[in-house]
N, C-alpha and C positions, 0 to 999 in steps of 0.2 A: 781614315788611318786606323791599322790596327796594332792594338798594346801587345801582340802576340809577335813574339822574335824582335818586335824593337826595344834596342839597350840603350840605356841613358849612364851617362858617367856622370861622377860630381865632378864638377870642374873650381868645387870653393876646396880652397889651399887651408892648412892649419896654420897661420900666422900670429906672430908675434902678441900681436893685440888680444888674438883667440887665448893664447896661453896665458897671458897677463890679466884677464877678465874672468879667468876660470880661477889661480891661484887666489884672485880676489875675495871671490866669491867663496870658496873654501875655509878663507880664515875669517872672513865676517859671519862665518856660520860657524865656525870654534867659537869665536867672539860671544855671538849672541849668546851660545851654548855656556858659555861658563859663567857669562855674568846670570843666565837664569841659575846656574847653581850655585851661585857664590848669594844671590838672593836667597835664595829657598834656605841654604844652607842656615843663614843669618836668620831670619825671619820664621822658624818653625823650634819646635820641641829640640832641646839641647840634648836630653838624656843625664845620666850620671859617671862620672869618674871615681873610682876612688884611686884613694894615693897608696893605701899598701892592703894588698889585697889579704895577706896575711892576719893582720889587725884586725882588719875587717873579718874574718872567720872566725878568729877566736871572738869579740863581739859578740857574734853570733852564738857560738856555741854559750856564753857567758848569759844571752838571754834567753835562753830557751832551760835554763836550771832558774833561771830566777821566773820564768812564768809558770814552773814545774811546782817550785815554791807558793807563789800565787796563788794556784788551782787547791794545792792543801790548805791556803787559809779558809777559803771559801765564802770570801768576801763579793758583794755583788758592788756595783757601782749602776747608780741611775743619773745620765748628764745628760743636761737642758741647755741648750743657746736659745740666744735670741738678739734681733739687733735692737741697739739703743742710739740716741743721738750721738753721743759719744762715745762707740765704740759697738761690741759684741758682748751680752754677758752673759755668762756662764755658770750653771749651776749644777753642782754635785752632790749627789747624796749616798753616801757609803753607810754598808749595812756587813754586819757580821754572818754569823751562818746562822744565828737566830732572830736575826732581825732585828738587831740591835744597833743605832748610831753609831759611829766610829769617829773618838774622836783626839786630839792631840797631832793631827796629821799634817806635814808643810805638805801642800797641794798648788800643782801647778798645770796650768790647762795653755799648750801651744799650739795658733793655729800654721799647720805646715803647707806651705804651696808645693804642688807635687814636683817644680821642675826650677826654680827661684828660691833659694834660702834666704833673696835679700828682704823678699814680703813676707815672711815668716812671724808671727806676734806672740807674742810670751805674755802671759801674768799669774803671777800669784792670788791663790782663792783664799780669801778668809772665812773663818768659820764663825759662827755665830753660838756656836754649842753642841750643835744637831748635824746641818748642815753646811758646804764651802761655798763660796762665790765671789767673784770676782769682775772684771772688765778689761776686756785686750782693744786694745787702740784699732780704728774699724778696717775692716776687711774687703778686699775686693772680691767683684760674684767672680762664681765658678769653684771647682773641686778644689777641696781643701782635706785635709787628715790633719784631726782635730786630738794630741796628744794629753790622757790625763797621767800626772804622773802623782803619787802620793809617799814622801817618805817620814818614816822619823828616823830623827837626828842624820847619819850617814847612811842609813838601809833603807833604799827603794822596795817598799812593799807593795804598790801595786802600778800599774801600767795597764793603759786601753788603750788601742788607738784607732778611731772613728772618722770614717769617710762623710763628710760630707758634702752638699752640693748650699754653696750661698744663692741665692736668686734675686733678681735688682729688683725691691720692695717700693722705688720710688711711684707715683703715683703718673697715670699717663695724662 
């Protein structure tokens, strides 16, 4: 037999069952498709909203005259963490443009999860005369931005804020 000039037809019909096994299969593959993104969605980096974008500019422009402020005091800040059993603690040492302790200051060290404000941990530093320090209730590993803020009375005189990476310290 030769394949050459012999013609073959289909003799299979599109029927009813053809059509109804293909719709099927169409929406079990939306299906599948949206619950992968409705996972992913849930399950990965949320990002940020803000609620008035306005606000949020001025903010801005409001902290970029008070770090202007800052830079002329010409105050250094040197800050230590470390973990403790109970908790993270923290240590600050502020110096003038001479090299001088700074002291009389309410100082407050937060640690900020980049993407969760719920884990977020705040404490106030006491001083000792010289230097602040304090303890923030303990922290989970991974990147955190580690805020020092330093004011007297109502005027925030200084502000840093410090990337850090936590790393799990337990023993293997």
């Amino acid at each position: 037999m030769s394949w050459l000039g012999e013609r073959r037809e289909a003799t299979g019909r599109l029927a009813g069952r053809h059509v109804l096994g293909m719709l099927g299969a169409f929406f079990f593959v939306m299906f599948a498709a949206n619950v992968a993104l409705i996972y992913f969605a849930l399950h990965t980096l949320h990002g940020s909203e803000l609620e008035n974008p306005y606000d949020a500019s001025q903010a801005y422009n409001r902290r970029i005259l008070e770090a202007r402020a800052q830079d002329e005091r010409g105050w250094t800040a040197n800050v230590m963490t470390r973990a403790e059993g109970q908790g993270e603690r923290v240590m600050v040492e502020f110096r003038d443009r001479t090299g001088a302790p700074i002291s009389d200051l309410q100082v407050t060290a937060r640690f900020e999860h980049p993407f969760d404000a719920a884990k977020d941990r705040q404490t106030s530093l006491s001083s000792d005369g010289l230097d602040y320090e304090g303890v923030a209730s303990p922290i989970a590993t991974g990147r955190w931005t580690l805020v020092i803020e330093a004011n007297r009375g109502l005027e925030r005189l200084f502000r840093s804020e410090n990337k850090l990476a936590v790393a799990d310290t337990a023993p293997n």
